[in-house]
N, C-alpha and C positions, 0 to 999 in steps of 0.2 A: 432483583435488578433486571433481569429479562422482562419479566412479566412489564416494569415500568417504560422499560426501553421501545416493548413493544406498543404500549399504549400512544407513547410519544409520536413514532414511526406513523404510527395511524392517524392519529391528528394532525400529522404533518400532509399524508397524503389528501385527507380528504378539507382540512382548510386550506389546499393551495393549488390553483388551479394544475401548473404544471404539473405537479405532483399526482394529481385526482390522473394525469392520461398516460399516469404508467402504473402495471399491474403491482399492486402492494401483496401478493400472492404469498409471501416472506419463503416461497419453498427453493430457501438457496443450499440446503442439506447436504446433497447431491454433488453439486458444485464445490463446494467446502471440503469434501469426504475427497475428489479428486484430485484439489490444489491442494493438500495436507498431501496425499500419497506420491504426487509429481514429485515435489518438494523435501520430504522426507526420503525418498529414492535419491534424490540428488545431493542432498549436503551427506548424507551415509555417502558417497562415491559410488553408487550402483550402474551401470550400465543397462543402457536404453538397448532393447532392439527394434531396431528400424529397417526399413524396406532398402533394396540398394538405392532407388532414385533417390528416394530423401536425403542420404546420405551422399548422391552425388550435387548437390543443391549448391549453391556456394554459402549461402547461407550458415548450411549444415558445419561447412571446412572451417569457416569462421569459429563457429562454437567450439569444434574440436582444437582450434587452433588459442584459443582466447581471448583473440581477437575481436567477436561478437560484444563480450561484456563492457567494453570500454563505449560501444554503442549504444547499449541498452543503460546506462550509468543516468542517472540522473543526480547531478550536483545539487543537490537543497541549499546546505550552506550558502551558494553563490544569492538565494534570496534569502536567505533567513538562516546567518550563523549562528549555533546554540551561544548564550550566555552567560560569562562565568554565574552562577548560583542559580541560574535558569532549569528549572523544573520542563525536563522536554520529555515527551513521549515518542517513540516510534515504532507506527505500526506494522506488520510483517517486516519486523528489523530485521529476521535474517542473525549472521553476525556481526554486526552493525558497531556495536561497541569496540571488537578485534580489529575493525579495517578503516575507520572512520578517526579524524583526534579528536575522540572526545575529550581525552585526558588536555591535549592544550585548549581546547574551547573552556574545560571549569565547571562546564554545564551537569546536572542529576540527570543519569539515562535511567527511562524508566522504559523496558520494551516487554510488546505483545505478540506473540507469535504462531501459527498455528501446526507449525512444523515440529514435533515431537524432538527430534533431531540437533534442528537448529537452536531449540529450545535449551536441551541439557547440556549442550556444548555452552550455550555464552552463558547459560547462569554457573558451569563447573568454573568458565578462564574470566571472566568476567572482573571478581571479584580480586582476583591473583593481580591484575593489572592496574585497578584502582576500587576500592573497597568503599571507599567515599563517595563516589561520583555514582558508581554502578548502583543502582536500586533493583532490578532485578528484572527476570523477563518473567509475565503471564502468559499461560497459555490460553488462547481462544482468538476466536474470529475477530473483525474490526466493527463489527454492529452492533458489540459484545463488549462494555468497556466496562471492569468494575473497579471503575475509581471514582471521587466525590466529586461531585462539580465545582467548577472553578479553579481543579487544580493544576492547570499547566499552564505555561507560557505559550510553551511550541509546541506543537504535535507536526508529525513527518508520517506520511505513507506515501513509499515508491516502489516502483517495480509488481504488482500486484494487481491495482484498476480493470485492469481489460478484461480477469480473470472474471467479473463478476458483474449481472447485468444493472443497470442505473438503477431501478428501482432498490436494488444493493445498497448503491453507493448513495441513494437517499434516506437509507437509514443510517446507516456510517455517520454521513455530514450530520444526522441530528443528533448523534453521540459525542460525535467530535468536539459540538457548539456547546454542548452540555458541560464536556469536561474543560475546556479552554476558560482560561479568564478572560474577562473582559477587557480587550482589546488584543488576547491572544491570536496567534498567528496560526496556521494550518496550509502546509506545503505540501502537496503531492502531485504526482503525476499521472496522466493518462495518454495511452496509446494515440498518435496521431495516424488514423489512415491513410492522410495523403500521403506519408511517406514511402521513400522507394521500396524501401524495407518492411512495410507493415503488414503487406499480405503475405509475403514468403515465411515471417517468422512466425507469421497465425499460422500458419500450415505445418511449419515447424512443430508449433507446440500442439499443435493438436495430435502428431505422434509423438508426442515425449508425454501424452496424456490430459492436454488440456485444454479446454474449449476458451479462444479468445474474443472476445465482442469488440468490434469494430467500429466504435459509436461515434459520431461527428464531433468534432469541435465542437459544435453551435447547441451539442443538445447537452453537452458536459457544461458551458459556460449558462445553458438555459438552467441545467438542475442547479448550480452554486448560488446562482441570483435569487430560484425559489425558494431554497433553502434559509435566506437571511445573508447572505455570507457576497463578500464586497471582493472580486477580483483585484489585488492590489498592482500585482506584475506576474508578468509571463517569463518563461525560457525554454525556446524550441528548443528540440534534440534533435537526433535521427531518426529515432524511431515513437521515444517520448516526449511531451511538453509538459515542463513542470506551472504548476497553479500556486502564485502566494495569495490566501485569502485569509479574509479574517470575515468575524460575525458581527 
């Protein structure tokens, strides 16, 4: 499945122009090994040590307050509600199925995760909740998908994007297109810069251990268009804008 994914990823870069002028280099290893350790630190409950500034940030107060996450939230649903019988994937779900109604959507949650943590928690409650609906989470990256083609309706990745640079997120999009049916849908989001909020929380995460990219609007909506994949509707956030696109 790698070995195919990476053939694809290749012929993506080099049959498309936009594609050809960012580095297909694939060495996201590094990157992956970090956002797995942030991540897994933080659904285990581990505490970060941070510098005092950062911690005087307001930024920072937010996060410790909880107040942050309602900003960083990105609603999918509000573009693309799972379907009762709807076969949806969501990538870095997180616990996704525990905080989300899947159970009144109806919809098959199929999730992928790279967080150890987050992993064995929603596949232990998951099941307890609804045994029907829940299919199960995999572990692994999002450019990493081992499922057949053509089997989803919806696919969902949020909260993640920024973590990972475009040429990344061009290989994603050509697993994504791979596994969606044909007229499937694929909701996710990415970091807006210009928001007020979007350099403080990059600095943020950069001490809670994670490097975040900064990338424009204009070159996120140039990779979807190279990719095949049709901007349906938007939804700004504060910090994120969610993307409905389909192939």
């Amino acid at each position: 499945m790698a070995k195919k994914q990476k053939s694809e990823s290749q012929e993506a870069f080099s049959s498309n122009s936009y594609f050809s002028e960012l580095s297909p280099s694939q060495d996201w290893q590094s990157q992956i090994a970090a956002v797995t350790l942030r991540f897994n630190r933080e659904y285990r409950g581990e505490a970060f040590d941070l510098p005092e500034e950062v911690e005087a940030m307001p930024i920072f107060r937010d996060r410790a307050s909880g107040a942050l996450q309602s900003k960083l939230a990105s609603p999918f649903w509000e573009l693309a509600q799972p379907k009762k019988n709807q076969h949806c994937l969501d990538l870095g779900c997180g616990v996704s199925f525990l905080i989300y109604p899947w159970r009144d959507w109806e919809a098959l949650f199929y999730g992928q995760e790279i967080s150890h943590a987050a992993r064995d928690s929603l596949n232990a409650r998951g099941p307890q909740l609804n045994s029907k609906l829940f299919k199960g989470v995999a572990l692994g990256a999002a450019h990493q998908l081992e499922y057949e083609a053509n089997q989803f309706d919806l696919a969902i990745a949020t909260g993640f994007s920024c973590y990972y640079p475009l040429d990344y997120w061009a290989a994603v999009l050509t697993e994504v297109k791979r596994v969606l049916k044909p007229g499937g849908v694929f909701v996710f989001d990415v970091l807006d810069p210009e928001t007020p909020l979007a350099e403080n929380w990059a600095i943020l995460e950069m001490y809670l251990g994670t490097e975040v990219f900064l990338e424009p609007i204009a070159d996120w909506k140039k990779l979807i268009q190279s990719s095949g994949g049709k901007i349906v509707k938007t939804l700004p956030g504060e910090v994120f804008q969610l993307f409905k696109v389909q192939f």
